[in-house]
Structure formats: C-alpha cells, structure tokens
N, C-alpha and C positions, 0 to 999 in steps of 0.2 A: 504493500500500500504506500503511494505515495503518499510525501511530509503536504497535510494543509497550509495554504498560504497563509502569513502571518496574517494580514487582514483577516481572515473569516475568524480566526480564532478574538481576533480584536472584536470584531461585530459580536461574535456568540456571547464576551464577556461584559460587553456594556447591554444587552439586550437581556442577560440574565441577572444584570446589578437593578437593572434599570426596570424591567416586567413587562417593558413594553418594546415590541418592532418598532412603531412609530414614534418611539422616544429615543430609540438608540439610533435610528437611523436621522432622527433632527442634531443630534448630538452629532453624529459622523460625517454632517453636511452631504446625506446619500438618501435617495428612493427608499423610500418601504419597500417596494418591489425588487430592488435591486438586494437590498439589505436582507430581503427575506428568500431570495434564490441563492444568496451567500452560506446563508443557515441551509439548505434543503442540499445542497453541494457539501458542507462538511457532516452533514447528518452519511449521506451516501458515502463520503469517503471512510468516513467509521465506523460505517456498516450499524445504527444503532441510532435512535431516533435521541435527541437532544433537549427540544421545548415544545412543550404542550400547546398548540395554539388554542386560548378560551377567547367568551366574546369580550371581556375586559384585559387584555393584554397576552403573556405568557406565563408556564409555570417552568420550571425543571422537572426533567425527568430521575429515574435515579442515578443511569449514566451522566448525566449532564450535569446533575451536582457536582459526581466525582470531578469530572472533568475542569469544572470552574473553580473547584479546591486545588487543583495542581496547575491548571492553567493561570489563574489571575493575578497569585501572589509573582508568578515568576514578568508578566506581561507588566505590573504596577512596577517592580524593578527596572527595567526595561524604560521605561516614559520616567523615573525619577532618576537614571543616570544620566539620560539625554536633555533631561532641564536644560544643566548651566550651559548647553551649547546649544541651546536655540536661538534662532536670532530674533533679535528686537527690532522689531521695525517701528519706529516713533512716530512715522509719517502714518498709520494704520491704525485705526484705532473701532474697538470691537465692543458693542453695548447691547445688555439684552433688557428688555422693557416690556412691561406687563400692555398688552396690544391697547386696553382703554386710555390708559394713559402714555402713551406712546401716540396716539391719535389724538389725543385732545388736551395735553399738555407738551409734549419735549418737541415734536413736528413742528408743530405752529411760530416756534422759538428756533426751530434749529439753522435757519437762514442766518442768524445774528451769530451765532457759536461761527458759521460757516464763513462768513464775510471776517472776522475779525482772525481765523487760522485757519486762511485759506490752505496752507500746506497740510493739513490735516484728513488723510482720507477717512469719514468717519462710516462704519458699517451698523447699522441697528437692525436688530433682530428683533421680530415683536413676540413673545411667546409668553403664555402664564408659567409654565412651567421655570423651577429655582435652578441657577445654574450651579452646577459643579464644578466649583475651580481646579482643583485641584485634577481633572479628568479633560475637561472642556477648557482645554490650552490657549483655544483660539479665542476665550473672551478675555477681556481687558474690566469690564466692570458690569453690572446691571440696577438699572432700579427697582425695586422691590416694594411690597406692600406689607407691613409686618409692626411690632414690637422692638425690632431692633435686635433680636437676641437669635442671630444666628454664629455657630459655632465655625470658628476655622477664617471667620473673613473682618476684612473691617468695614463697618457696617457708621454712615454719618447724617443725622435726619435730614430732611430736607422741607417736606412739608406735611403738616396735619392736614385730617380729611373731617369733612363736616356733611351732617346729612341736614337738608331740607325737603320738605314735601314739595315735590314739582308734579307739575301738568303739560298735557295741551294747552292750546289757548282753542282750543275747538271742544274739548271737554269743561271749560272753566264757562263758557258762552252755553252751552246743553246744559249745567248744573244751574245757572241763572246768574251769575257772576260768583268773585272768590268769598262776599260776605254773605250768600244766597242761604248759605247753609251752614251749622256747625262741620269743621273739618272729620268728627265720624261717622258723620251722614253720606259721604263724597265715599265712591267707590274705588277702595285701594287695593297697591299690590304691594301681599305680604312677605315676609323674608323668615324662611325658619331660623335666624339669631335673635329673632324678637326684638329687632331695633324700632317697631312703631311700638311696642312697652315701655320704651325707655322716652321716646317722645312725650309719650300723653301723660307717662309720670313726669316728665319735665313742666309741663301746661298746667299738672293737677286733675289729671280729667282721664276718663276712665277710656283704656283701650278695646276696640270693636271686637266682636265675638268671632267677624268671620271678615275674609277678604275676598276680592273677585278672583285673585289666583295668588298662587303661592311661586314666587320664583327665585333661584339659589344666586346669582350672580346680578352685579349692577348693569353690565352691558343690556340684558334681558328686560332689567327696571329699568333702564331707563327708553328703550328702546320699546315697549308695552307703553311707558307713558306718552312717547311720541307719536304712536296709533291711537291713544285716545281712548285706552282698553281700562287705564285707571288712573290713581293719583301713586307717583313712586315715592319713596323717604329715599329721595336721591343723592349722591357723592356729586358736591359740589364739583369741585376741581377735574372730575372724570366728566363731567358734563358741561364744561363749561362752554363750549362750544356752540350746544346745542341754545343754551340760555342766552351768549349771547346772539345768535341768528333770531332770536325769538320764538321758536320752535318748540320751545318751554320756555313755562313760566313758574316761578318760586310763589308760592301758595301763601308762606310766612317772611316775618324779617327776624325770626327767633334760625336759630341753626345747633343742632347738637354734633359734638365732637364724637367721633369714632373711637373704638381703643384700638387703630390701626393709624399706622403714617407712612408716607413715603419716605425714602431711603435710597442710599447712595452707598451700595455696596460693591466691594471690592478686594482680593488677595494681595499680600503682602507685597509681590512679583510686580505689582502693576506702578508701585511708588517713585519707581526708578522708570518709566515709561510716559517719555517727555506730553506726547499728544494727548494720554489721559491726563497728566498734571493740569495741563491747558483746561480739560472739555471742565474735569474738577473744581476750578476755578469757576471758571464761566456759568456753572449749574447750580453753586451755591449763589452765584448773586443774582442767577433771575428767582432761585424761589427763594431771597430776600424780599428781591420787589413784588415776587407773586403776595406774600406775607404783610406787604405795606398797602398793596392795594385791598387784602383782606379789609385789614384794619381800619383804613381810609372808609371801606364799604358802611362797616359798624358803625363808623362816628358819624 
C-alpha cells in the first residue's frame, strides 16, 4: 500500500478535531467536495472506513480514533517546528469577522482603514465560527462577540452591544403609530435567552406570555422585523445600517446592554506583524468614535 499524501492525512485530522467537513474544509481554504473525496481516497487506501458521515457533521470510527491518536500529535509537531520559518508578510493582512457585523459595522468603515494604509492588503473573512490560532496560521486577528474570556489569545474590547425594540415602519403605521399601543400588545419576536425579560423588568412591567415566533440569532431578528412579521429586541450596532436607511425604526429611547461585547482578538504571533499593528490602531479609534457618537445619541 502506498504512503497517503500528507494532505489527506492533514484534512482527516482537522475534520476529526473539528466534527465537521465543512468546517475543516473553510479552515483548509478547500471544497467540501474536494475535502470530502480526500477523506473517501485515504479511507480506500487503508482499506477501513475512517468518519461517520451524520446529518450534523462527523463522528470517528474506531479505526479513525486510532489513527488520529498516532497521526495528530506527530502532524501538530510538524506545523510547530515550521512556525519560526514562516514568512511574515506585513503587507497581508488576515481578519475573521462575525458576517453581521462584518456587514454592518467594519465594511462601511473599511474605505478609511484603506485610504490611510494603502500598502496594506487586507483579506476579511466573514464566518461565525471562533478561529483557531494556533491551527489556522493564515489569520492575523478576528472580531469576536463574547465576555472577553477566551483562552490562548489576546483578547481587547472594543464595543458594547445594546438591545432596542425595533420595527418596520410598515408595521408601526398597521399597529396605528409607536404610542397606539402598550409595547406588549405589538406582536414580537422572541429569543430563547429571555432578553425581552430582562427588558420589561427594566420598564417594570410584566413580560408577554407568548411571541409570534421564536428565533435563535439577531441576523433572523432583525431580518423578520424588516418583513414586518414583528417587533425584534434588536442589536443596535448589528443593525445599524438598517436604522439608519430607515428600514427600521427604534420603538424606545430606553436601550439595555447585553452581557456580550465586541472584541479584538488576536495570538501572541500577530504583535510583531507591522499591517495588523496598523489595522489595530485604526479599529480602536473608530469604535472610540462609534462610543462618542453612542453617547452624543443619549444626551
């Protein structure tokens, strides 16, 4: 039998760290397709089937544990000898960004970052998914949504997030304007973390028994409130886009804080990586001014 190509065996152990084809294969900048005829190629060369395909991802088999017990410690050797000789390209620079915010805050600004280090090629990647530095070589930093408290990276805030009730203005005009009704009369969409609880205990006022739908992510809220389907407890700064076209409108001038912020994280590696230092710069002082014009909004 011939020796598998080092690739596949690289593919087989970020797709069995990782549980998914389509998460190893965004991580290897390769096809599912490709990524997944890699795996069905080293399954044939070793005569012995490798990873389970389920409808949520992968599992191991019990050859394929073995095989990721001998194969991974020796491949992680391998990627941390050839660190200190990789080359640093300063002119390149590598960000990964949670796609709502990626669209509706860092785009809209990234002209300015651009015009001011023109020599800087910047690559943004939009994905929810967390990167892994220490595997995923080729990022330089990401913004994050979080507490701040991820292990292995340095992690610097950037900006708090605040929920208000937003609409349509095609829903606010069918309800009979915004004072037409108490705000739990208006047909909302709910979130299983209970953030309209934490609203109406904010107001003093008791939370609605039932919603017109239940949906787990803000893209989804906010995007139901732009059909007119309800009222969202919407992420400011994810939406702002949308609020300023007028496309929504803020329901209140009350806003509650999330116990989530945006974040400017990054591996040790990246400090000595001249075009990151730059973009670093440059992204604490627009969400200074994003944080003034908050303020400015309040008073």
């Amino acid at each position: 039998m011939s020796k598998p190509p080092l690739q596949f065996l690289q593919g087989f152990v970020i797709a069995a760290r990782l549980g998914s084809l389509s998460r190893a294969a965004e991580a290897m900048n390769v096809t599912v397709s490709a990524l997944s005829h890699q795996m069905r190629q080293l399954e044939e060369r070793l005569g012995y089937p490798l990873l389970l395909r389920q409808a949520r991802g992968v599992a191991l088999t019990t050859e394929g544990r073995r095989l990721l017990d001998q194969v991974g410690p020796h491949l992680d050797a391998i990627n941390a000898a050839f660190r200190p000789f990789s080359a640093r390209h300063d002119c390149v620079l590598t960000v990964s960004a949670v796609p709502t915010m990626a669209s509706a805050w860092l785009v809209p600004r990234l002209g300015r970052f651009v015009a001011l280090h023109p020599q800087v090629e910047i690559n943004l990647q939009s994905s929810p998914y967390l990167v892994d530095f220490e595997r995923q070589l080729q990022f330089d930093a990401a913004m994050r949504v979080g507490d701040g408290r991820w292990p292995g990276v340095i992690a610097e805030p950037l900006i708090d997030e605040w929920l208000v009730p937003m609409a349509s203005p095609a829903l606010v005009e069918r309800m009979g304007g915004m004072d037409a009704l108490p705000l739990s009369q208006w047909p909302l969409l709910g979130d299983p973390d209970g953030e309209w609880d934490r609203w109406f205990a904010l107001l003093g006022e008791q939370a609605p028994r039932r919603y017109v739908a239940i949906l787990d992510d803000s893209e989804s809220h906010h995007r139901a409130a732009l059909d007119g389907v309800g009222v969202a407890l919407g992420r400011v700064t994810r939406a702002r886009l949308l609020l300023e076209s007028g496309q929504l409108v803020l329901l209140s001038k009350q806003r509650l804080k999330t116990p989530w912020s945006h974040w400017l994280v990054y591996p040790e590696r990246s400090t000595t990586h001249a075009g990151f230092l730059a973009f670093r710069e440059w992204l604490h002082a627009e969400a200074a001014e994003h944080r003034r014009h908050m303020d400015e909004a309040d008073a």
